[in-house]
MARFIZA-240152 format. One line per field, with one value per atom (N, C-alpha, C): residue number from 1; chain; x, y, z; residue in one letter. Coordinates in nm, 3 decimals, padded with zeros to 5 digits. Layout:
N
n: c(NUM; ...) .
chain: c(A; ...) .
x: c(X; ...) .
y: c(Y; ...) .
z: c(Z; ...) .
res: c(A; ...) .
***
This chain:
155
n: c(1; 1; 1; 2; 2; 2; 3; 3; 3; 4; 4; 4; 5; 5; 5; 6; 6; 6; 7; 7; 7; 8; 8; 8; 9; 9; 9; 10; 10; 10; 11; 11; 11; 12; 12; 12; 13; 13; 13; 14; 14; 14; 15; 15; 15; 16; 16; 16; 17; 17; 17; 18; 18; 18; 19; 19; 19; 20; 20; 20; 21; 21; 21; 22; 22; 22; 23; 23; 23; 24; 24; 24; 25; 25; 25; 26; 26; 26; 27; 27; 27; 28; 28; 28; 29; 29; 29; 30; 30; 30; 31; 31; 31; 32; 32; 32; 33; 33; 33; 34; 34; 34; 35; 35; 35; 36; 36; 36; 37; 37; 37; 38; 38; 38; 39; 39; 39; 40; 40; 40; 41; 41; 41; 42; 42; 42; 43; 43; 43; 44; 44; 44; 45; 45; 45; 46; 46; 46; 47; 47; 47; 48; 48; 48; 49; 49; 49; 50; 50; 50; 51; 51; 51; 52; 52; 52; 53; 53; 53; 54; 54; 54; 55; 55; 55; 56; 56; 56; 57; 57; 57; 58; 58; 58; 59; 59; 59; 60; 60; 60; 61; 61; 61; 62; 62; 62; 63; 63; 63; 64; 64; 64; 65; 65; 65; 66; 66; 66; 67; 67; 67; 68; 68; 68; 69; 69; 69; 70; 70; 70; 71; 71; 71; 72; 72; 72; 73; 73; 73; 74; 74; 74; 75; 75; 75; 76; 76; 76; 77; 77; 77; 78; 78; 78; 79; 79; 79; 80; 80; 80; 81; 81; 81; 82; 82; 82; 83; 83; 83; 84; 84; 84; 85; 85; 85; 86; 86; 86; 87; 87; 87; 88; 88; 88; 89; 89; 89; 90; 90; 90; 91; 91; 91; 92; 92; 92; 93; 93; 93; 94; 94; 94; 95; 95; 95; 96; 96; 96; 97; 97; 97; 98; 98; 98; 99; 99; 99; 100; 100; 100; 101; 101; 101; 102; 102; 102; 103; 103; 103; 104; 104; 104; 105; 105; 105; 106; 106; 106; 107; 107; 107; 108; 108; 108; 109; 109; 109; 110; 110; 110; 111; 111; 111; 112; 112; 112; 113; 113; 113; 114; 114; 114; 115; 115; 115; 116; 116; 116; 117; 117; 117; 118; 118; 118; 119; 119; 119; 120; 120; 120; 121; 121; 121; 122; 122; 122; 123; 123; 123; 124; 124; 124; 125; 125; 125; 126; 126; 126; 127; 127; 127; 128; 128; 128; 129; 129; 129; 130; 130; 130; 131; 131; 131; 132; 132; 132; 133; 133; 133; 134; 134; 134; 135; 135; 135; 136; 136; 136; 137; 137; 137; 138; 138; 138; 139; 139; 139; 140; 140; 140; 141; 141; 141; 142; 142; 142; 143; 143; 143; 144; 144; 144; 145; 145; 145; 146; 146; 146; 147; 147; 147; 148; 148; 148; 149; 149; 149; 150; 150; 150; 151; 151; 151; 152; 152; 152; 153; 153; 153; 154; 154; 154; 155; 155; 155) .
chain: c(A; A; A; A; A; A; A; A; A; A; A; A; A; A; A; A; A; A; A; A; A; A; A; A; A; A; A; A; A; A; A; A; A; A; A; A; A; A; A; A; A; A; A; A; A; A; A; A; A; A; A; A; A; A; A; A; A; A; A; A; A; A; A; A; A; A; A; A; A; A; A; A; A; A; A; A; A; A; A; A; A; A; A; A; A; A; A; A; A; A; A; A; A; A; A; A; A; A; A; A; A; A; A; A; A; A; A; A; A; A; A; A; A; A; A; A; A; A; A; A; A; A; A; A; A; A; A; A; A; A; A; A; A; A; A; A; A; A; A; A; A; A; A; A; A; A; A; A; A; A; A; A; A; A; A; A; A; A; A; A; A; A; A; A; A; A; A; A; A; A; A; A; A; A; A; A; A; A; A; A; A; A; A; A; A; A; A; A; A; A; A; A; A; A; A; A; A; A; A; A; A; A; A; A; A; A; A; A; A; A; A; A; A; A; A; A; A; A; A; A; A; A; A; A; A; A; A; A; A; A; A; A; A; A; A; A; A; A; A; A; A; A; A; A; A; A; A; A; A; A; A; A; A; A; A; A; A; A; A; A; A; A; A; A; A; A; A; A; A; A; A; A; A; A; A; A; A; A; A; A; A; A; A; A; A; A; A; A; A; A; A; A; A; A; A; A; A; A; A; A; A; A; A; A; A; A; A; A; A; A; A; A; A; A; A; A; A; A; A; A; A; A; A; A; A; A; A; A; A; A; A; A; A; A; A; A; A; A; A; A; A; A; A; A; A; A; A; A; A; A; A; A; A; A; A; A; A; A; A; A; A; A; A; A; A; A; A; A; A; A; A; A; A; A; A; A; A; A; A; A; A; A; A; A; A; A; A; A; A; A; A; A; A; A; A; A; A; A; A; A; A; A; A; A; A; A; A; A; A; A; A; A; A; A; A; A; A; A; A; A; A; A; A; A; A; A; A; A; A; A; A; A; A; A; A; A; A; A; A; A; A; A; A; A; A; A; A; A; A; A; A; A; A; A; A; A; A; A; A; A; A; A; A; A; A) .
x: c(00.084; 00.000; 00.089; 00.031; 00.093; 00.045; 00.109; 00.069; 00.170; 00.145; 00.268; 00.241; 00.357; 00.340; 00.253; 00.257; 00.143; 00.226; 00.340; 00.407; 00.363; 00.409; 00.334; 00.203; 00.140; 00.008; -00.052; 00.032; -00.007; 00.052; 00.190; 00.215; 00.130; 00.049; -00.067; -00.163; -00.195; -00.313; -00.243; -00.131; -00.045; -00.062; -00.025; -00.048; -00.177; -00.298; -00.375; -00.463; -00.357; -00.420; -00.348; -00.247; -00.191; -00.234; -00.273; -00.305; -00.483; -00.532; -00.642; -00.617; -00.522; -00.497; -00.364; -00.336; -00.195; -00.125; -00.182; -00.152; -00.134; -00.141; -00.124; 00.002; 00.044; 00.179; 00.146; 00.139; 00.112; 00.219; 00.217; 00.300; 00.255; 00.365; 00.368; 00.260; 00.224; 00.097; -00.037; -00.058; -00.155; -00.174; -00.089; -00.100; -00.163; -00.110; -00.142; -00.261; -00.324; -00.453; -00.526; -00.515; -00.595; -00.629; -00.481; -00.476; -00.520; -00.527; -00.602; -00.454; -00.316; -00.212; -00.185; -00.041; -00.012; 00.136; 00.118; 00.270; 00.408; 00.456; 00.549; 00.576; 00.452; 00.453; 00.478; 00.389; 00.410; 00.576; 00.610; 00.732; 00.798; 00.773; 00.871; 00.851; 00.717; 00.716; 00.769; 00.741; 00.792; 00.930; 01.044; 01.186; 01.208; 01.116; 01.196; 01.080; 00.965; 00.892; 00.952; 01.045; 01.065; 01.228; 01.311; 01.407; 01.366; 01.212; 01.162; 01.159; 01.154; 01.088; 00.957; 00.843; 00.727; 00.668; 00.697; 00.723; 00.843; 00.739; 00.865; 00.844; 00.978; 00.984; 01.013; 00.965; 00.992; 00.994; 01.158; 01.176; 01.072; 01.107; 01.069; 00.919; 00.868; 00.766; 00.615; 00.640; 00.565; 00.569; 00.692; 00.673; 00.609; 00.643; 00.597; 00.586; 00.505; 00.527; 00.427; 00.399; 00.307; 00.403; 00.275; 00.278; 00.446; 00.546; 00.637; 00.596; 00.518; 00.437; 00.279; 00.181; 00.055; 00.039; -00.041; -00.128; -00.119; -00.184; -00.181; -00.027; 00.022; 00.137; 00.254; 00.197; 00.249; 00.233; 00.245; 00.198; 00.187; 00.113; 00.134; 00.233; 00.307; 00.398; 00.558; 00.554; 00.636; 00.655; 00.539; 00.512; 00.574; 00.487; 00.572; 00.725; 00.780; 00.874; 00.978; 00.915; 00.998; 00.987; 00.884; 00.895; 00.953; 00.944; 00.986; 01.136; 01.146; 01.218; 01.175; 01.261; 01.210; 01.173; 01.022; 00.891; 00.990; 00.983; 00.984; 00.955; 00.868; 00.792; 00.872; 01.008; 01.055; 01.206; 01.278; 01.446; 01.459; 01.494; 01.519; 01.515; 01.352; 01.328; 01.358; 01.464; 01.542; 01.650; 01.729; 01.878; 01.908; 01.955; 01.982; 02.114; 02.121; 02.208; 02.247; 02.154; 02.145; 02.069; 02.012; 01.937; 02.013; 02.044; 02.123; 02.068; 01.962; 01.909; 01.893; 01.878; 01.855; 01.952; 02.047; 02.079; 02.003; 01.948; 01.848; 01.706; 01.665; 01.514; 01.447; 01.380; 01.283; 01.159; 01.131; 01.039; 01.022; 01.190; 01.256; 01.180; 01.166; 01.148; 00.990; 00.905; 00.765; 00.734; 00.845; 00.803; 00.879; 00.951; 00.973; 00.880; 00.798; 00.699; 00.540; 00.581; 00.464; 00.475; 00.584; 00.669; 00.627; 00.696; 00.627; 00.513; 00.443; 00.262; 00.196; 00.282; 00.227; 00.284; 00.417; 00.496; 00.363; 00.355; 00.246; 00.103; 00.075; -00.100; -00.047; 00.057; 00.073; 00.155; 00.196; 00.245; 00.111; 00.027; -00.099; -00.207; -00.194; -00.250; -00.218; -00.303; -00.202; -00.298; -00.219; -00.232; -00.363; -00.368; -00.515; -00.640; -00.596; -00.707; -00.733; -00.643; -00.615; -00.708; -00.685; -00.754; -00.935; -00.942; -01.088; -01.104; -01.038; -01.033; -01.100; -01.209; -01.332; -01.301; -01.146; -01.139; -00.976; -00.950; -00.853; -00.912; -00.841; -00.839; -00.901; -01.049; -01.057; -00.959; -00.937; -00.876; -00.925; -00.782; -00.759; -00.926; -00.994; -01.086; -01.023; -00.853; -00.824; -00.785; -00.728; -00.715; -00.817; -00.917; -01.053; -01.098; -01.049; -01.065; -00.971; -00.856; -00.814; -00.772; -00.867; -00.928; -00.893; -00.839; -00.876; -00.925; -00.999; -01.062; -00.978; -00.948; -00.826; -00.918; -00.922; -00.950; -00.887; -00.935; -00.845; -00.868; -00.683; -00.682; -00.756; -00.805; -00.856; -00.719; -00.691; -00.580; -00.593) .
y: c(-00.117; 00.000; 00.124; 00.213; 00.344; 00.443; 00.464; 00.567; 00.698; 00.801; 00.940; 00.887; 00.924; 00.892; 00.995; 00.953; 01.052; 01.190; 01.243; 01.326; 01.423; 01.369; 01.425; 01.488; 01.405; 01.406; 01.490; 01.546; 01.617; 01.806; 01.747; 01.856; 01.951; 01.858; 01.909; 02.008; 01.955; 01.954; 02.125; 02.133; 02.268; 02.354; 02.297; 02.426; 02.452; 02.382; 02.386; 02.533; 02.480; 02.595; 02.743; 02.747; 02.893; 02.924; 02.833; 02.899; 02.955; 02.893; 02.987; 03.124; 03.164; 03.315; 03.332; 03.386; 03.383; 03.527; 03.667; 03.712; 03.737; 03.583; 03.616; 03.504; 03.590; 03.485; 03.440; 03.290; 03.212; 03.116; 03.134; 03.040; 02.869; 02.830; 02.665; 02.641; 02.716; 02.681; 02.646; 02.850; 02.848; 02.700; 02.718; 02.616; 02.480; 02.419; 02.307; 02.314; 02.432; 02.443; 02.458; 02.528; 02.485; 02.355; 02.280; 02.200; 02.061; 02.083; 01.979; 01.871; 01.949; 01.849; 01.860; 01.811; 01.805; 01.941; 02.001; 02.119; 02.090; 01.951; 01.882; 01.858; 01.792; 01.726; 01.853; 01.976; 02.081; 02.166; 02.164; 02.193; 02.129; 02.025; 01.905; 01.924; 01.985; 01.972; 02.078; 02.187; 02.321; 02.313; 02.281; 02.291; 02.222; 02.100; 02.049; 02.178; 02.175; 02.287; 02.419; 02.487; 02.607; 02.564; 02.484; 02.455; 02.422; 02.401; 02.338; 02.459; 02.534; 02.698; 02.722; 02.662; 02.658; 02.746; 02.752; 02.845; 02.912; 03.070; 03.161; 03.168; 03.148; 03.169; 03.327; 03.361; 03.500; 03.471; 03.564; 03.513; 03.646; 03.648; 03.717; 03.757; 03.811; 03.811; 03.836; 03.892; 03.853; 03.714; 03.678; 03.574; 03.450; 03.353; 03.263; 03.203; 03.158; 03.117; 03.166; 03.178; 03.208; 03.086; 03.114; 03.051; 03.135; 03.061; 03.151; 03.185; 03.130; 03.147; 03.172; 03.224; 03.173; 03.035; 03.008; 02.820; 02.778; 02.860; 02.801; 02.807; 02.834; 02.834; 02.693; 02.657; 02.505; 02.365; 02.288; 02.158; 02.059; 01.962; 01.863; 01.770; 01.745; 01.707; 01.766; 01.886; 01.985; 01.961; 01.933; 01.922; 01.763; 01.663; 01.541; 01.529; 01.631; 01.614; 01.677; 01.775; 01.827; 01.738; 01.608; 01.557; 01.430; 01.386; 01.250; 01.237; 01.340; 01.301; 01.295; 01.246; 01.316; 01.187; 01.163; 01.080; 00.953; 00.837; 00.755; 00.635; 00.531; 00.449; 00.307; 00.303; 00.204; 00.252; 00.161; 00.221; 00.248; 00.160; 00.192; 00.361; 00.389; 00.470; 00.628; 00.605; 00.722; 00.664; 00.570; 00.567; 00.410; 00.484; 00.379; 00.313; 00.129; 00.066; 00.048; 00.088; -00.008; -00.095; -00.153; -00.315; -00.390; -00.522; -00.646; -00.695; -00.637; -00.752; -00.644; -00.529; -00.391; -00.463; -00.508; -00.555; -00.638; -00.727; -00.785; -00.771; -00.652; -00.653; -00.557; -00.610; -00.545; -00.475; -00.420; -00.344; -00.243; -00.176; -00.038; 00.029; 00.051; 00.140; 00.169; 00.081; 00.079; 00.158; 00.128; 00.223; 00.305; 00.354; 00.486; 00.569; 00.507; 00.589; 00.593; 00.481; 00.547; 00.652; 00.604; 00.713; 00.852; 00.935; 00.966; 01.023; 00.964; 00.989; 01.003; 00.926; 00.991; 01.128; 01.119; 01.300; 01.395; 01.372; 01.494; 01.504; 01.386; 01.369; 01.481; 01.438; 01.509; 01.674; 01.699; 01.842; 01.873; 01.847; 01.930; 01.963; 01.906; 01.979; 02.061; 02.188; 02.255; 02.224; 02.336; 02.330; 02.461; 02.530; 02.581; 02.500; 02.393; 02.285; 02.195; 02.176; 02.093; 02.156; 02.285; 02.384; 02.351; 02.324; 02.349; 02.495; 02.571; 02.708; 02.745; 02.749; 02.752; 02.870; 02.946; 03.033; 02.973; 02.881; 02.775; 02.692; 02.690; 02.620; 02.480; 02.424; 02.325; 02.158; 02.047; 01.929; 01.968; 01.902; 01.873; 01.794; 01.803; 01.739; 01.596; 01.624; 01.512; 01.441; 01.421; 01.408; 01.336; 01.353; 01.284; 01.130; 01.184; 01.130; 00.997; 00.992; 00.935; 00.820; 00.880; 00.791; 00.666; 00.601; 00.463; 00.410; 00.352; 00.293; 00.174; 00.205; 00.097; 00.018; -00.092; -00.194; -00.248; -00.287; -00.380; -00.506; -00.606; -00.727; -00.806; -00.914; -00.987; -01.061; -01.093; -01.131; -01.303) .
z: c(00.000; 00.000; 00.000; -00.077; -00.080; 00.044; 00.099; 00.201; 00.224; 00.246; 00.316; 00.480; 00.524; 00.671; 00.761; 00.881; 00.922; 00.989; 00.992; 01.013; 00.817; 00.774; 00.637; 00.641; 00.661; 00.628; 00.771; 00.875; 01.003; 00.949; 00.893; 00.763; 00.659; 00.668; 00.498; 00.598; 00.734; 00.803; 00.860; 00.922; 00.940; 00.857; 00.747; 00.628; 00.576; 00.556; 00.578; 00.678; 00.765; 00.891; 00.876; 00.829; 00.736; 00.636; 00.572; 00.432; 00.437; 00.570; 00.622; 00.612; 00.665; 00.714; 00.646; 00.523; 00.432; 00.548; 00.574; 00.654; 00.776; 00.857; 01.013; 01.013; 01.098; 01.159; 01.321; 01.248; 01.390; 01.463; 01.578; 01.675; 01.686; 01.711; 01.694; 01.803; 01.880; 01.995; 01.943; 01.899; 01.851; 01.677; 01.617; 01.502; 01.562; 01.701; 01.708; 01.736; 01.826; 01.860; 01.759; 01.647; 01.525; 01.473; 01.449; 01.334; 01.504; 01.590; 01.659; 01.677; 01.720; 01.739; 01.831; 01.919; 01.985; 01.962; 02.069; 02.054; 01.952; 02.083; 02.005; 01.889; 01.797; 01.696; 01.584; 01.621; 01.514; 01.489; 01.620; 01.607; 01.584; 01.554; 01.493; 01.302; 01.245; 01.109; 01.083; 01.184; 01.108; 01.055; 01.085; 01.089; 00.928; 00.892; 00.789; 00.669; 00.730; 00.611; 00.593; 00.672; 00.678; 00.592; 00.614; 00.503; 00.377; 00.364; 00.249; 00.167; 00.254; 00.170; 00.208; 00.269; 00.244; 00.344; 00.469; 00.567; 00.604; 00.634; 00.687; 00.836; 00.896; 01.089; 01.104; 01.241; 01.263; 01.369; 01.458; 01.602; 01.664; 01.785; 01.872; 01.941; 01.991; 02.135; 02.011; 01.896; 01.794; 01.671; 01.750; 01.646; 01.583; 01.476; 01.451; 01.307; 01.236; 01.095; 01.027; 00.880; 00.802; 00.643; 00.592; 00.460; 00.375; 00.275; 00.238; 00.125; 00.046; -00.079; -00.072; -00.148; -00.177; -00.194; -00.129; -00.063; -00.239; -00.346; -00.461; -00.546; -00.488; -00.555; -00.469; -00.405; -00.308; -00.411; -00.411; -00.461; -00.330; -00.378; -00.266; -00.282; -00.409; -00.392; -00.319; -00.313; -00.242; -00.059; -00.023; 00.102; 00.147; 00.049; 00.091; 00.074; -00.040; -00.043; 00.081; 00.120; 00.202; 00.354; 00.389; 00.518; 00.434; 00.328; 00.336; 00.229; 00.167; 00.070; -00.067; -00.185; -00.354; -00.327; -00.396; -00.402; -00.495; -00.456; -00.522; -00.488; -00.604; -00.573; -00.533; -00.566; -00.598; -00.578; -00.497; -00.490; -00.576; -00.723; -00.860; -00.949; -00.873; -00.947; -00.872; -00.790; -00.726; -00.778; -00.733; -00.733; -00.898; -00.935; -01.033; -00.997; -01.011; -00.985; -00.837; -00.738; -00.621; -00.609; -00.683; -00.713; -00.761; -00.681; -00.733; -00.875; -00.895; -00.984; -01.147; -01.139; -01.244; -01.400; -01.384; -01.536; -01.561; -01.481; -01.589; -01.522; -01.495; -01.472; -01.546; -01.608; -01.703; -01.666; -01.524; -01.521; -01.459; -01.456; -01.392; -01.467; -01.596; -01.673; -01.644; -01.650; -01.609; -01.465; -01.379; -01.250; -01.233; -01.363; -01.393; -01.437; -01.528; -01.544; -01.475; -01.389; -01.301; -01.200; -01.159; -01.039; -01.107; -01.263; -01.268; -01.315; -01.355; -01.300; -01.164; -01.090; -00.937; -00.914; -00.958; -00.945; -00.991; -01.092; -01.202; -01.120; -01.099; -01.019; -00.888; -00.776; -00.692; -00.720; -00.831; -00.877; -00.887; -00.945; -00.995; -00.903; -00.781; -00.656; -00.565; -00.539; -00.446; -00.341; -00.219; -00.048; -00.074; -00.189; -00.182; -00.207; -00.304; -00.302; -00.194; -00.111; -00.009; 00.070; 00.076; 00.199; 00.141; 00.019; -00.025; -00.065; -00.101; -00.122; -00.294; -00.265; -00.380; -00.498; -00.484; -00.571; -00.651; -00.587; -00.669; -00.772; -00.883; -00.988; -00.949; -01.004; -01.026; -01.085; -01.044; -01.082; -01.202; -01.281; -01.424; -01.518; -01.591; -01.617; -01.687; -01.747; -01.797; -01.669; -01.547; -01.474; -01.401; -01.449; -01.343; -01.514; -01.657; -01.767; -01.729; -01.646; -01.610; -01.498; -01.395; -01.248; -01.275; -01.164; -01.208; -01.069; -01.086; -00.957; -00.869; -00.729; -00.636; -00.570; -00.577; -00.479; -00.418; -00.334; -00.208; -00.229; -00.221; -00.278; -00.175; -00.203; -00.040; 00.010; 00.110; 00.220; 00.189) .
res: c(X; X; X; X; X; X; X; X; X; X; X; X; X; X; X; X; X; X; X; X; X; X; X; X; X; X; X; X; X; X; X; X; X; X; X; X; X; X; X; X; X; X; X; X; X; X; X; X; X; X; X; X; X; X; X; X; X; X; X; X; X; X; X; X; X; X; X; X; X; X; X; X; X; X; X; X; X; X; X; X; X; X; X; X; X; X; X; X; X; X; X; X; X; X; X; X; X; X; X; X; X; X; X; X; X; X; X; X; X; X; X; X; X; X; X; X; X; X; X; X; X; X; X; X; X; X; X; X; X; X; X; X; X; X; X; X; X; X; X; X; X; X; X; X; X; X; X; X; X; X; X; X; X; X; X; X; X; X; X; X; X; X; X; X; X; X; X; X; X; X; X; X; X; X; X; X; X; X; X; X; X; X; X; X; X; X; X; X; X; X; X; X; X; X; X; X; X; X; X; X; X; X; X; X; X; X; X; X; X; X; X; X; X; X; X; X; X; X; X; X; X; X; X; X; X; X; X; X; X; X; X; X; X; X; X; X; X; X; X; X; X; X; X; X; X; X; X; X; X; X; X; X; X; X; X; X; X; X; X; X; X; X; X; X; X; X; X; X; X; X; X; X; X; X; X; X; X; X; X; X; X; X; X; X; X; X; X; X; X; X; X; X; X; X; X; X; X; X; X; X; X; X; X; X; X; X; X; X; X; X; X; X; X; X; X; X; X; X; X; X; X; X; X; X; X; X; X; X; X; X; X; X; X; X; X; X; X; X; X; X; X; X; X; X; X; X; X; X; X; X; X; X; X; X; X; X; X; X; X; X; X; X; X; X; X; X; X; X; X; X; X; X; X; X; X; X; X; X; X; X; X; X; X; X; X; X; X; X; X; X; X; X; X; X; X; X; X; X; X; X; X; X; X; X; X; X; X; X; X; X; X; X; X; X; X; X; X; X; X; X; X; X; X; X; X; X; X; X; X; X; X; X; X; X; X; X; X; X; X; X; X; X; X; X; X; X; X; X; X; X; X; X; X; X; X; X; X; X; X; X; X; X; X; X; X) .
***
């Protein structure tokens, strides 16, 4: 199963809660009290998001974070990338030639190109759509032309 971890996905829920208010700069307190976390945990995302670029910190007795861009100008792939690392589905399809087996496996190339298609699906969403922000660009219509429906294998 594909999943972002839940430090990620507590990430989305942070920015989320800035990109409410693009002009207020909020403290890791108040953020958790929004986004419904725990103190700890937020100050734990801010540090890798604010090297990400995605938030700006501001010290002092006013301080705190705000969005570093417009929410629509974010992707969601940006965000995972900045808690987990550059997205890839498959060792292969980050590092070429750390698989024992890559000279003779024939289906690097295939989850090369899914890898990416998940890149593009997750570039083409932003943290304003995320937010539900009804004056952001609607999903791709080819994009929905494309759905494919996931089921779950039985065990």
């Amino acid at each position: 199963m594909l999943r972002v971890t839940k430090l990620t996905d507590y990430a989305t829920v942070v920015l989320t809660v800035l990109a409410a208010r693009p002009e207020t700069v909020m403290s890791a307190v108040d953020l958790a009290d929004q986004a419904g976390l725990e103190s700890p945990t937020v100050s734990k995302l801010l540090k890798p998001l604010a090297q990400a670029g995605l938030v700006d910190g501001f010290r002092g007795a006013n301080g705190g974070y705000r969005l570093a861009r417009p929410a629509a100008a974010i992707s969601l792939v940006e965000i995972i990338e900045a808690m987990e690392g550059p997205l890839a589905m498959t060792e292969c399809s980050l590092h070429d030639g750390q698989c024992g087996i890559s000279a003779k496996c024939g289906v690097r190339t295939n989850w090369l190109r899914i890898n990416d298609v998940v890149a593009n699906a997750l570039r083409s969403v932003t943290l304003a759509q995320m937010l539900g922000d009804a004056r952001a660009a609607p999903l791709s219509t080819e994009a929905d032309a494309k759905r494919i429906d996931a089921r779950l294998a039985s065990a």
